[in-house]
N, C-alpha and C positions, 0 to 999 in steps of 0.2 A: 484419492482412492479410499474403499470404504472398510472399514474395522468389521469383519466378519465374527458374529458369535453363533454355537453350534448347539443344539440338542440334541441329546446321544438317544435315539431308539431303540438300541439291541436288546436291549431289555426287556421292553415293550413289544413294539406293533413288530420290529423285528424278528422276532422269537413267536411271536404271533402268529407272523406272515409264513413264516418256515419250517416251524419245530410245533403248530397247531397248540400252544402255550402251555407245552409242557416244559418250560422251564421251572424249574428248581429253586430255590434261597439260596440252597447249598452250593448249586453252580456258578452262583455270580459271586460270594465269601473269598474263593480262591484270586480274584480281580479287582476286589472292590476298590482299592486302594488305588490299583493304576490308573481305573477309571474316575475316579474320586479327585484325584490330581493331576488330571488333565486338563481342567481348567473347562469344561463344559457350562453354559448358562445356566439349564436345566438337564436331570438324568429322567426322561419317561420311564417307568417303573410296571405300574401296576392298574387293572381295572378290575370292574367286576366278574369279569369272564374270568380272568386267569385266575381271581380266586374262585371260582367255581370248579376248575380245574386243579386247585392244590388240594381241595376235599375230595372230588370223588375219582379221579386216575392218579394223585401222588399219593394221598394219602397223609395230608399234611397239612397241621393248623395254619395256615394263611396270614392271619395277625401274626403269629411267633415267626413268621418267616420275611414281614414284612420291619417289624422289630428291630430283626438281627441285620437283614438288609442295611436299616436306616444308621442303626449303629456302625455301620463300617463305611460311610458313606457323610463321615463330619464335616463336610466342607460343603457341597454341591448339595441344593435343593432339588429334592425328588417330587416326580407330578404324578397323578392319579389321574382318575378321570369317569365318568361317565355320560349317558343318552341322558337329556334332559328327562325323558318319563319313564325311563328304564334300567334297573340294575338289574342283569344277568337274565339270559333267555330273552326270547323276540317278544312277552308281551308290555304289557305298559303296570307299572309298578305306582300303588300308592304316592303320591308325595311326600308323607309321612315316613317313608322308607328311603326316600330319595336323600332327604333332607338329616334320616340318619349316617347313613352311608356317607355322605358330604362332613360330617362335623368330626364320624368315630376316625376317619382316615386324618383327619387334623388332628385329633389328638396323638393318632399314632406317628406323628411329627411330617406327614407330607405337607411342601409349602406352595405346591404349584399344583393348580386344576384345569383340566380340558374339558369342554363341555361340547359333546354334539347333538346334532337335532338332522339327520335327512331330509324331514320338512321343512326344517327350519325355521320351527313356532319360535322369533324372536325372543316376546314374553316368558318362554317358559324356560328356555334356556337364560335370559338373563335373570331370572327369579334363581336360580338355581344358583348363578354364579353369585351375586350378592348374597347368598349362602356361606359360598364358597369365601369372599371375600370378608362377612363378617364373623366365620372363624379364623381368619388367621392367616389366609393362602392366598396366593396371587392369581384368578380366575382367567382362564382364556377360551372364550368361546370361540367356535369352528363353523368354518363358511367353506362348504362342502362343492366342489365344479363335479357342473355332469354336462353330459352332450345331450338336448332334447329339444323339440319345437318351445317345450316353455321355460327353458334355463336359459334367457338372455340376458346380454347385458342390461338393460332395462330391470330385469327381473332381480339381477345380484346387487346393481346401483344403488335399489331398493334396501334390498336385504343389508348392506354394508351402511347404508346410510342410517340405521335404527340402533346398530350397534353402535356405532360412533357417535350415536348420540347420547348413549348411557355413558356417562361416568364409572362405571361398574367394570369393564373389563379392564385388565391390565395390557393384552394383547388381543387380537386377532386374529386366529391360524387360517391362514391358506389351505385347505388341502385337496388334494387331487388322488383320492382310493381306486380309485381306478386305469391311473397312469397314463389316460385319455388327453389332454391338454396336446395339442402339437406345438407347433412354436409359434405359428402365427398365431394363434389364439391366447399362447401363454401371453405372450407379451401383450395382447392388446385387452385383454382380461384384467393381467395383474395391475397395467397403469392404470384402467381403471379403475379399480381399486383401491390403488393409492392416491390418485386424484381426487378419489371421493371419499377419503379420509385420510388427509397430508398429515394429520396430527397424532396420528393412531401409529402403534407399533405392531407389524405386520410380523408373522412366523411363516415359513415355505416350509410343508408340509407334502411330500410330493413324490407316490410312490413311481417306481421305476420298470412294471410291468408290461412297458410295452419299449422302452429303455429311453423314453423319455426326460424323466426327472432329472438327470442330472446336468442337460443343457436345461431344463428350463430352471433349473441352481443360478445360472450362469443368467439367465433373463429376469431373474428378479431381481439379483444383485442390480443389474443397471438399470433396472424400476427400482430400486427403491428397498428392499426388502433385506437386510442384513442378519436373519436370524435364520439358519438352515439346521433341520430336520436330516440326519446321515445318520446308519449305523456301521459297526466296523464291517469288514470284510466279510466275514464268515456266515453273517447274519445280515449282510445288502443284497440288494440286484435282487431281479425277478421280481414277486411280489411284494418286497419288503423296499427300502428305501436307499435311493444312490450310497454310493460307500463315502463313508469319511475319510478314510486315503485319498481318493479321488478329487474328493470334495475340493480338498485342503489342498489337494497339487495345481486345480485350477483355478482357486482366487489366487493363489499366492503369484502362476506364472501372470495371470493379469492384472499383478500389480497389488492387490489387495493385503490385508492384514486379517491373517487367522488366527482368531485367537485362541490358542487349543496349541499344547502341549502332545506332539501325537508320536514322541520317542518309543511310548511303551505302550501304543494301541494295539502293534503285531501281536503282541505276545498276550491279549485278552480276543483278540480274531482267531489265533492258533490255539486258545484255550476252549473258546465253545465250537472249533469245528474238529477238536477232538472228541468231545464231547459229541456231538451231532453224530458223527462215525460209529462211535458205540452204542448210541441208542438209536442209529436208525432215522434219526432226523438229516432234513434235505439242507444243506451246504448253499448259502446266496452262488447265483452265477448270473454274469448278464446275457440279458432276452435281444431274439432279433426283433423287429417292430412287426406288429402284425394286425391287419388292418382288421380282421376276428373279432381280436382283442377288444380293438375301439369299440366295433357296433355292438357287443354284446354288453361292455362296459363291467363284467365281474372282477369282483377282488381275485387275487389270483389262489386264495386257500378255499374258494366257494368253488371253483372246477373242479378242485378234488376233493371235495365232500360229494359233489354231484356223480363224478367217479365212482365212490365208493359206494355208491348209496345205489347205483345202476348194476354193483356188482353184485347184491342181493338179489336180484331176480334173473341174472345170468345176460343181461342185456348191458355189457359195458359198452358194445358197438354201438351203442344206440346217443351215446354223449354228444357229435352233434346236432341230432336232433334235437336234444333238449336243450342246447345251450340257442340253437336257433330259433325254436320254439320262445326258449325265453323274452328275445326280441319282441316278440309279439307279445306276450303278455305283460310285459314293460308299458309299453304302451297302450295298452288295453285298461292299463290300470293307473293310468292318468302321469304316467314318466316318473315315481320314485325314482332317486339317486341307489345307485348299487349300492350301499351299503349297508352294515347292521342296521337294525334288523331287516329290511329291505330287497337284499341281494338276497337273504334266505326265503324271502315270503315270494319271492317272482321265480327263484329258482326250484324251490319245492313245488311250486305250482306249473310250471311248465316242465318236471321230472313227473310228476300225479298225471298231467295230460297225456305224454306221449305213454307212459309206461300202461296206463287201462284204456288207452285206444281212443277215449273220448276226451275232449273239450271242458273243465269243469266240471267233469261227474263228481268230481272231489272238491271240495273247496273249505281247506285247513280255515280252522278258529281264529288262528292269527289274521288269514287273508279278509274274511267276514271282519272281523275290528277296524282291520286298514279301513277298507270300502267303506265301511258303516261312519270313517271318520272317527271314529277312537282314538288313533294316534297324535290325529291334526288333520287340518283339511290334505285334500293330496293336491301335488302339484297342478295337475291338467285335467283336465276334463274325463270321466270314466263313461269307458264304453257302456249305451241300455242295455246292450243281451249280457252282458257280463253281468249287469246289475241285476237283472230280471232273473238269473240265474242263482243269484248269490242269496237275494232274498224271496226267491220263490216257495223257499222249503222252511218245516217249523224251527230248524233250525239256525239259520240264516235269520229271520225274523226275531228268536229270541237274542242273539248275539247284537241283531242292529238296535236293538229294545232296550240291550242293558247296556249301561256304559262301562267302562270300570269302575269299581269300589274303590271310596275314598274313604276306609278306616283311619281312625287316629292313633297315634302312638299306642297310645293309653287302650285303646280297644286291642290292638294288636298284644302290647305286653299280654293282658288277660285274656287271650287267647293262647299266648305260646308260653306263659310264665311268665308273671313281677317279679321273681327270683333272678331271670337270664342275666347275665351281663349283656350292654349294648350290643359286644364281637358277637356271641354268640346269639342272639336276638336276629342280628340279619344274617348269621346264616341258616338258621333253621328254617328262615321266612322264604329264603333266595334258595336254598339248596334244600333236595330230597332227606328226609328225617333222615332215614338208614344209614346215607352218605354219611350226615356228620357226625351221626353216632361212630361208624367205623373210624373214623378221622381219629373222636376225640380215645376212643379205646387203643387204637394204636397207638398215640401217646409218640409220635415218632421225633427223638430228636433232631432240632436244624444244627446240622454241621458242614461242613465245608466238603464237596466234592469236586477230588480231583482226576481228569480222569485218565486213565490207565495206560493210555499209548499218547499221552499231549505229553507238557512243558517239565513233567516233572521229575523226567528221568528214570520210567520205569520201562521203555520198550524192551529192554533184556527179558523180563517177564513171559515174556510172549515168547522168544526164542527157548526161553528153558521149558515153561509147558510143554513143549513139540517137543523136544527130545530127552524129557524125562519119565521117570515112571513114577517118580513121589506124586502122594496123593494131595498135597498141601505146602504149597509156596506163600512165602510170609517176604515182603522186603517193609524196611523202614526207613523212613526219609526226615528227619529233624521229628516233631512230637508226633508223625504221622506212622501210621504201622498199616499194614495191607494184606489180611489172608487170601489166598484165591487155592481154592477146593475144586478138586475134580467132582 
């Protein structure tokens, strides 16, 4: 039987996938420790999105959050991660920004890196990890499944066999963002896979949006693949990734050896869905299969942005249309993989379609770069009227003309200041001035939050607000004290 080791998501793609990455420093301080010593391979952490998100909705330095993190977290290697040509936001970021972003989060003591690519420019994700690898971090680049005329086996054989020919990776992630893999595919995918690099150590990566993931857990193990992607409870199922309870109860009844300490995971599951509760954030639960799901292929946080974004102009009826819609310009647009930035550039553009009644009358800056090849060539063929469309106008035209800018460091400091520090250099670069100015003026300390109706023994609280008339209840719990003001 096989020795199973886990990487904990909740953190990450997790919180990601459900709470739209507004997690906190201060929410994980109150856990860190349980999950710190449970014995996990790696803890997925942080990208460049969710610090995007601690500047401009938390309001909160990002590095001091990731700092304090990393300090409470001595034992277990923390991973970062980013798009081989993109930190934060859908378009394509300098190299020179990539490559700082890769070294500042090494110094800030992360020892494990993910790298993806939706197209899956080999080269430039493995430049990236050798990056990765010669500061200090264990590089794992991502080999992304999608369902399309040009994602075959043939096509991934390929794509698997250029990685395993670098020496450069330390691992290879599986993953499946879209929850799409059934089972006869899982399994005749993955052995591919590992037939076509017996030598390589494989990660299953594999969300659970169509509720999938967690038998095809079960089909990797007997391909081959001993490294599972779970988060706790609170924070799995739906769009986010099978649960680690689950996980761990099915190697274990078939025999297996999980390695993972999971006494004390209840108690950090019952700590972020208390949390979730009071701020309004969605609770993992598991999905029926829905064959939807498959043909449309989105992450499951990109429906409801599309939701939301339909609820501006009073047409939220209008969502299957746009998700069906989508199908079509998926394919129109030569089969990108749903995923960052991808799932936004097919879903923005088919919510632009039905919502102004025409076809392309619209066509975002980002979609102009894909087509023009910007990003990387696209997987399949693109449709002419879509292309005659795209660059029929001055504008289209100027976008396929320019490629992205490739400043250097050294150009960029003297653009944003030789004074910044590196932290603050990529975020002025990556995030809105205003934002981080707010950020750095609130000056907000990272402390530990606990929250108010979880593990800590404060539900009485709740009962005396209701039937008091004091204006100001105080309890305190060991160094912890709690005012709550009417």
């Amino acid at each position: 039987m096989a020795r199973i080791e886990f990487i904990d998501q909740s953190l990450r793609d997790g919180q990601q996938s459900l709470w739209g990455m507004r997690i906190r420093a201060g929410h994980v301080l109150p856990v860190a420790e349980r999950i710190d010593t449970a014995g996990y391979r790696v803890v997925d952490l942080t990208g460049s999105s969710p610090f995007e998100v601690q500047v401009r909705y938390n309001v909160e330095d990002p590095w001091a959050g990731l700092d304090a993190v990393r300090a409470a977290f001595p034992r277990t290697p923390l991973r970062a991660g980013t798009r081989s040509n993109g930190v934060v936001g859908m378009g394509v970021t300098p190299d020179a920004i990539v490559e700082l972003w890769v070294r500042t989060l090494a110094k800030h003591g992360i020892r494990s890196f993910w790298i993806f690519d939706c197209l899956h420019n080999v080269d430039k994700m493995l430049q990236v990890a050798a990056i990765a690898r010669d500061a200090g971090m264990t590089p794992s680049p991502q080999l992304n499944f999608s369902l399309s005329p040009v994602h075959t086996d043939e096509h991934y054989a390929e794509l698997m066999r250029r990685f395993a020919a670098s020496d450069v990776p330390a691992t290879i992630i599986l993953g499946d963002e879209a929850g799409v893999l059934h089972p006869e595919r899982a399994r005749s995918w993955i052995r591919l896979m590992r037939q076509t690099a017996p030598d390589t150590t494989l990660e299953a990566h594999f969300h659970n949006r169509t509720g999938m993931g967690t038998l095809n857990h079960i089909t990797a193990v007997e391909e081959g693949v001993h490294i599972l992607h779970t988060a706790v409870d609170s924070l799995a199922n739906g769009p986010s990734m099978p649960s680690t309870a689950m996980a761990i109860d099915n190697m274990r009844r078939l025999g297996h050896e999980a390695t993972l300490d999971d006494s004390h995971l209840s108690e950090v599951s019952e700590h972020f869905a208390a949390l979730a509760r009071e701020n309004n954030h969605h609770i993992g639960a598991p999905v029926e299969y829905s064959v939807a799901a498959v043909q449309q292929q989105f992450p499951g946080g990109m429906t409801g942005t599309l939701r939301n974004q339909l609820a501006t102009y009073g047409m939220e009826e209008r969502l299957p249309h746009v998700l069906e819609e989508a199908v079509r310009v998926r394919a129109e647009m030569g089969y990108p993989i749903m995923a960052t930035p991808f799932s936004q550039l097919v879903g923005i553009q088919a919510l632009l379609n039905v919502v102004q009644g025409e076809r392309y009358k619209v066509i975002p800056d980002e979609n102009l770069m894909y087509l023009a090849g910007h990003y990387g060539p696209p997987p399949g063929a693109l449709d002419p009227e879509l292309l005659d469309r795209a660059f029929s106008t001055q504008r289209g035209r100027q976008v396929r003309d320019t490629p992205p800018a490739q400043p250097s460091l050294a150009d960029i400091r003297k653009d944003y200041g030789a004074h910044l520090s590196d932290e603050e250099l990529l975020l002025r670069y990556l995030i809105p001035g205003p934002d981080v100015d707010r950020m750095y003026a609130a000056d907000n300390p990272i402390r530990p939050v606990y929250p108010l109706g979880g593990a800590q023994g404060l539900d009485w609280m709740r009962e005396v607000l209701a039937t008091t008339t004091a204006r100001v209840v105080t309890a305190s719990q060991g160094e912890m004290t709690i005012s709550l003001r009417r």
